[in-house]
Every structure is written in C-alpha cells, then in structure tokens.
MARMIVEX-524024 format. One record per residue (C-alpha): residue number from 1; residue in one letter; z, y, x. Coordinates in Angstrom, 3 decimals. Layout:
BEGIN
- NUM;a;Z;Y;X
...
This chain:
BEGIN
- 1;x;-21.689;-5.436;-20.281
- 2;x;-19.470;-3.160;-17.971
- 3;x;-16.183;-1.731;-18.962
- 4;x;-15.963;1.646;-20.132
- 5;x;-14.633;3.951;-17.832
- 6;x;-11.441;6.116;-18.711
- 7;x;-11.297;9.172;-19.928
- 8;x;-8.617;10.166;-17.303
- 9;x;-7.023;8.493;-14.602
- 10;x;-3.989;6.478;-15.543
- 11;x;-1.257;5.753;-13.199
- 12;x;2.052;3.748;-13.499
- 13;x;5.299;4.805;-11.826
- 14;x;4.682;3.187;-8.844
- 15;x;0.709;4.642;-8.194
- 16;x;2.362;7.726;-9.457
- 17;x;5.074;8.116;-6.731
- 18;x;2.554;7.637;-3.888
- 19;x;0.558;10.806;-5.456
- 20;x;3.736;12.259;-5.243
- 21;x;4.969;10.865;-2.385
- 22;x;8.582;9.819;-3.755
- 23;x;10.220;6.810;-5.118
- 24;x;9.095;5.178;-8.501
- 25;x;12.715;5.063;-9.291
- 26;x;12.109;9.198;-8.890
- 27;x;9.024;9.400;-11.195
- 28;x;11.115;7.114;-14.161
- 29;x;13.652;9.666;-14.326
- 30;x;11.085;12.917;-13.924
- 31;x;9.411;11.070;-17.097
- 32;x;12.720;10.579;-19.174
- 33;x;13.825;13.932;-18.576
- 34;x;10.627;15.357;-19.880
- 35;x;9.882;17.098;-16.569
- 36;x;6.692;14.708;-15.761
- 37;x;4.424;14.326;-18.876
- 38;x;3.456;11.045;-19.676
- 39;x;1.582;8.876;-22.068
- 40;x;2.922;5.570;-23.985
- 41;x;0.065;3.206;-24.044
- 42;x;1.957;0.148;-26.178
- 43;x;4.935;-0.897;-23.963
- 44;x;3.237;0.978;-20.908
- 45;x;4.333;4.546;-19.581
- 46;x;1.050;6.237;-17.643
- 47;x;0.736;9.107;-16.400
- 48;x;-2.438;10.805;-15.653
- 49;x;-3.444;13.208;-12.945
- 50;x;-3.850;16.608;-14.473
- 51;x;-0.178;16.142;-15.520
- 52;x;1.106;15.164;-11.998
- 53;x;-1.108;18.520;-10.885
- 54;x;0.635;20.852;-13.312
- 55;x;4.243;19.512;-12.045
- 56;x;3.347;20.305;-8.494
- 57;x;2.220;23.584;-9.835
- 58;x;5.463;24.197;-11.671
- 59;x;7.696;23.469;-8.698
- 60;x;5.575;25.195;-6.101
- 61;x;7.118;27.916;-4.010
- 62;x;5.226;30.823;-2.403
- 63;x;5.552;31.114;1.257
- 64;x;7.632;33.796;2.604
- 65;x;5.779;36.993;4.334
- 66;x;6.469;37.926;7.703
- 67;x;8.011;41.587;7.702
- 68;x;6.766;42.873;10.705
C-alpha cells in the first residue's frame, strides 16, 4: 500500500527559509507575528506553499520606470 500523497506541500521552518531564502530563526517570528500563515499539525508548525507565495506577493515592490 503506498502513502497518500498530501493535499499541499508542507514545510517546516527550516524547508521554509530556503524557499525564502532567510533564516529559520526569520520564518519563526514571520509565523508568530501573523505575517506568514501557517498550519498547527499537533505540536508541528507547517507551512505550505501557496501561503509562502501570497507573502512574497504582499511584500513585492514594482520596479521603478525609467523617465526618459
């Protein structure tokens, strides 16, 4: 019998800062300030990757246009 696949991908702090590219330590506190959604799976923080898209989303800035 094979395992059953998730329904999203799942990652902990640590898989979750190399997405980001920052420090676990970083994606804790993004998570307990509510800026990073996450879910609690028993004991276990995860966070998947839709929510990691729609941070980058939220804090992406627009390039500036030349004026020439």
């Amino acid at each position: 019998m094979t395992p059953p696949t998730p329904l999203v991908p799942l990652h902990g702090y640590e898989s979750a800062a190399l997405l980001l590219g920052c420090s676990p330590r970083l994606v804790r506190a993004l998570v307990e300030r509510r800026e990073l959604e996450s879910v609690r799976v028993g004991r276990l923080v995860r966070i998947d990757e839709e929510a990691i898209r729609r941070y980058i989303d939220r804090r992406r800035r627009p390039a500036q246009q030349d004026s020439k």
